[in-house]
C-alpha positions in Angstrom: 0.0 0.0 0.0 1.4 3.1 -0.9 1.8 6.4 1.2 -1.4 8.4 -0.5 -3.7 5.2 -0.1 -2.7 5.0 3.5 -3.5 8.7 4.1 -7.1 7.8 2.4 -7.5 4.9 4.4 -6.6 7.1 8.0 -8.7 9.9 7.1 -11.4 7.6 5.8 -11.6 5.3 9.4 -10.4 8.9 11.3 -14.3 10.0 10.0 -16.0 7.3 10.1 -14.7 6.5 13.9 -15.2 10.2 15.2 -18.7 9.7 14.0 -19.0 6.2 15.7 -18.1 8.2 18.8 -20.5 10.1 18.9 -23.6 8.5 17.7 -22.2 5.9 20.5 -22.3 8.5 23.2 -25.9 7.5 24.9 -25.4 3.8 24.2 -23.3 3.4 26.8 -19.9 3.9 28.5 -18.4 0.7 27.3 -19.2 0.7 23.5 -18.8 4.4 23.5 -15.4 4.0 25.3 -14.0 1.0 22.8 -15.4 3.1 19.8 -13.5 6.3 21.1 -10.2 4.3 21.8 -10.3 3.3 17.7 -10.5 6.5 17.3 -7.5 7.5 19.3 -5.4 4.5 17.8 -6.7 5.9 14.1 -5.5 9.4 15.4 -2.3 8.8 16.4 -2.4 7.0 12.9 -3.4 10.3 11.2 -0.8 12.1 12.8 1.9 9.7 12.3 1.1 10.1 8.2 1.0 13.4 8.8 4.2 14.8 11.0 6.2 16.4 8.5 3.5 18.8 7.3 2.2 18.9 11.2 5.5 19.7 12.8 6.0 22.4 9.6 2.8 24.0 10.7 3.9 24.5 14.3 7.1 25.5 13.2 6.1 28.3 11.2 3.4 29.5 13.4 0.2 31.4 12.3 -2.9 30.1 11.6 -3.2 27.0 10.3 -0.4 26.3 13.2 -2.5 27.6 15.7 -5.8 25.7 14.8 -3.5 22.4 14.2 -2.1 23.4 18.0 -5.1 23.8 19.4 -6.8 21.0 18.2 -4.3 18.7 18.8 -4.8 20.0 22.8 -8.1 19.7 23.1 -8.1 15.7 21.4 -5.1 15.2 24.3 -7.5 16.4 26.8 -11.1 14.6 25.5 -8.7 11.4 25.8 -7.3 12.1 28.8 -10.7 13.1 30.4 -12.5 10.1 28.9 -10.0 7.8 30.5 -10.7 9.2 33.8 -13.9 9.6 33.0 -14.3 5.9 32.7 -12.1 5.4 35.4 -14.2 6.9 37.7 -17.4 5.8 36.1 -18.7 9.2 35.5 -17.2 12.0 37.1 -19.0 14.8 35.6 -16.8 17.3 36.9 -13.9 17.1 33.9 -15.9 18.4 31.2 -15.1 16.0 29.2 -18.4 16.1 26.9 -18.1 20.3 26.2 -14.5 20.1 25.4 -15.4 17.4 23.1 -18.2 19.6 21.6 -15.3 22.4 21.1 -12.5 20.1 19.6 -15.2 18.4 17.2 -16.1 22.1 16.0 -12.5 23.1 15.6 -12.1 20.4 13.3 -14.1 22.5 10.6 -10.8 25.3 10.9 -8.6 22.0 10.4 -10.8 21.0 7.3 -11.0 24.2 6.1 -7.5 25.2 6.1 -6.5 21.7 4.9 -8.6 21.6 2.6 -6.8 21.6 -0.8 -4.6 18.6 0.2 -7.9 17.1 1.5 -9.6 17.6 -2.0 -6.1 16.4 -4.4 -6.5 13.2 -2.1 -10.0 12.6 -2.6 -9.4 13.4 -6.6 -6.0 12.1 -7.6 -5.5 8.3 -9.0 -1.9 8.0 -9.3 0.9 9.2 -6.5 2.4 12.5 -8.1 5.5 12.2 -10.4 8.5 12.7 -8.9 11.3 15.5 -10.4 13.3 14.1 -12.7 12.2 10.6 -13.3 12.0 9.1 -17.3 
């Protein structure tokens, strides 16, 4: 498998997992917990694809730095709060569900300003030439 079908594979199960989340959210603690830990595993997966062009984005700054940044924080926490969440079977106290709200809405800045790359992978076939070859 080459490197553009994995990226269409990640960001294929990173949307259709992020959805299972959430539609899994009132079904119950245990579902909703194994569905949100695919989604983790498939979002370190994205990220790992992605690194170069992520750790370029930081690295320069501005905006589409910032929203990466920012998103990236608020997945950290939604994890981290939905382990202890579980942990402690329901401590409502972490905000766990609103800062899941906020990081799911942030992720229309990441599409948006992503959203070239986003649209050559969902159009292109064949892996780009590379310079110089026959």
């Amino acid at each position: 498998m080459n490197k553009r079908s994995r990226r269409r594979l990640t960001d294929l199960a990173l949307l259709v997992t992020l959805t299972g989340a959430w539609i899994t959210h009132e079904a119950g603690m245990l579902l909703h917990s194994l569905v949100s830990l695919v989604f983790t595993a498939v979002l370190i997966a994205h990220a790992r694809n992605n690194w170069k062009v992520f750790r370029s984005l930081l690295g320069r700054g501005g905006r589409d730095g910032a929203i990466d940044g920012f998103i990236t924080a608020a997945m950290a926490t939604v994890v981290a709060t939905g382990l202890v969440f579980w942990a402690t079977t329901g401590d409502q106290r972490l905000g766990h569900e609103p800062i899941a709200i906020v990081a799911t809405v942030a992720l229309l800045g990441h599409f948006w300003s992503h959203r070239r790359s986003l649209a050559g992978l969902i159009r292109s076939r064949q892996p780009p030439s590379t310079v110089g070859s026959g």
